[in-house]
C-alpha positions, 0 to 999 in steps of 0.5 A, a space after each residue: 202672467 209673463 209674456 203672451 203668444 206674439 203668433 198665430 201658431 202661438 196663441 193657438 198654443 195657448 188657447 188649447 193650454 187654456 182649454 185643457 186647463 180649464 177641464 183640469 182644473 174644473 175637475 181637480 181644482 188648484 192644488 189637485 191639477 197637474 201640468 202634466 195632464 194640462 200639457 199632455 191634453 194641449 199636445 204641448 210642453 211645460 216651458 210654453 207653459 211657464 213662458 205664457 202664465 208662469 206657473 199654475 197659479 197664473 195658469 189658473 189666474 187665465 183660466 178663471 179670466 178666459 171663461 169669464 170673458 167668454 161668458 159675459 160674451 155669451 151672456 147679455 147683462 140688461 140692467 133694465 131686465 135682471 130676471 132676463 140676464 138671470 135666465 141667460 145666465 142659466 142657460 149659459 151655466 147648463 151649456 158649460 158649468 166650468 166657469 161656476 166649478 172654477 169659482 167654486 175652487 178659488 173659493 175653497 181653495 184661495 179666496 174662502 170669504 169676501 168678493 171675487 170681483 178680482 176674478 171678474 170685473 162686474 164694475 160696468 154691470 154695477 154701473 149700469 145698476 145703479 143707473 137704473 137705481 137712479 132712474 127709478 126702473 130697479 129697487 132702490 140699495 147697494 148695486 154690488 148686493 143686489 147683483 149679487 143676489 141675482 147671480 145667486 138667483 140665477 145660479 140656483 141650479 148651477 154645479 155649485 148649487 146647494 139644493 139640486 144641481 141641473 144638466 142640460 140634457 135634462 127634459 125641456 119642461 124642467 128647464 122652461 119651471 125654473 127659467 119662469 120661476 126664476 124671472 118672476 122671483 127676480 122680477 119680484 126682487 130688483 122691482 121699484 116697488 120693493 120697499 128700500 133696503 137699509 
């Protein structure tokens, strides 16, 4: 990213350029975005643009960082309750899938295997993981699997589901099915009980 707004007017600037390109590139995803479309949507031009991110690339860099803050800031992780941060995080995705579609594209279009840890940093939530693991309260194996496996779980419903992708205006009971099966299986899977993985 080059430099960042150093004003009020311009960091609103560029929250409406993150806005309008996290629609755009949650629905056309990197190579099918236009700055165009991005600039007509924030009411703004291509060389506030280029001056904030640089190019699309970084552009969409921001985007994947912007979202991913603003739903650990929605999102309480708990180590100590994995099955209940697996229904906040289900609950976040039904009020804004954009975070899971971008995902979604930097791994079909820039990332195809490995983590995406350099998309978000998950390091604090694998700390506090392993120091549950150490404390006896979560199942013992690698803090990254298991974490892993919890956002899969709690994930299971999202737009880049396999099975059945959820909306939010879906009837309540369908909702309140999977939060419930969702904390028991997690519940199930990281309890200290479970034999250890090798």
């Amino acid at each position: 990213m080059s430099s960042g707004p150093v004003t009020a007017k311009g960091a609103a600037t560029s929250r409406r350029i993150l806005d309008a390109a996290a629609v755009e590139f949650a629905e056309r995803g990197i190579a099918g975005a236009r700055i165009d479309r991005i600039t007509a949507a924030a009411r703004t031009n291509k060389a506030q643009v280029y001056g904030y991110f640089g190019n699309k690339d970084g552009l969409f860099d921001a985007v994947i960082a912007d979202r991913a803050d603003q739903l650990m800031s929605a999102v309480a992780f708990d180590a100590d309750d994995l099955p209940g941060s697996a229904v906040a995080m289900y609950d976040a995705n039904l009020r804004d899938p954009r975070l899971v579609r971008l995902l979604t594209w930097l791994r079909l279009e820039r990332q195809p295997t490995g983590s995406l840890g350099r998309a978000v940093d998950h390091e604090p939530k694998l700390a506090a993981i392993a120091r549950a693991q150490a404390a006896g309260r979560v199942r013992p194996g690698d803090p990254f699997d298991l974490f892993t496996l919890v956002l899969s779980m709690a994930f299971a419903w999202s737009a880049a589901s396999i099975g059945y992708a959820a909306t939010a205006d879906e009837p309540d009971e369908h909702h309140e099915r999977r939060r419930r099966l969702l904390a028991g299986c997690v519940r199930d899977a990281v309890s200290p009980g479970t034999a250890p993985a090798d």
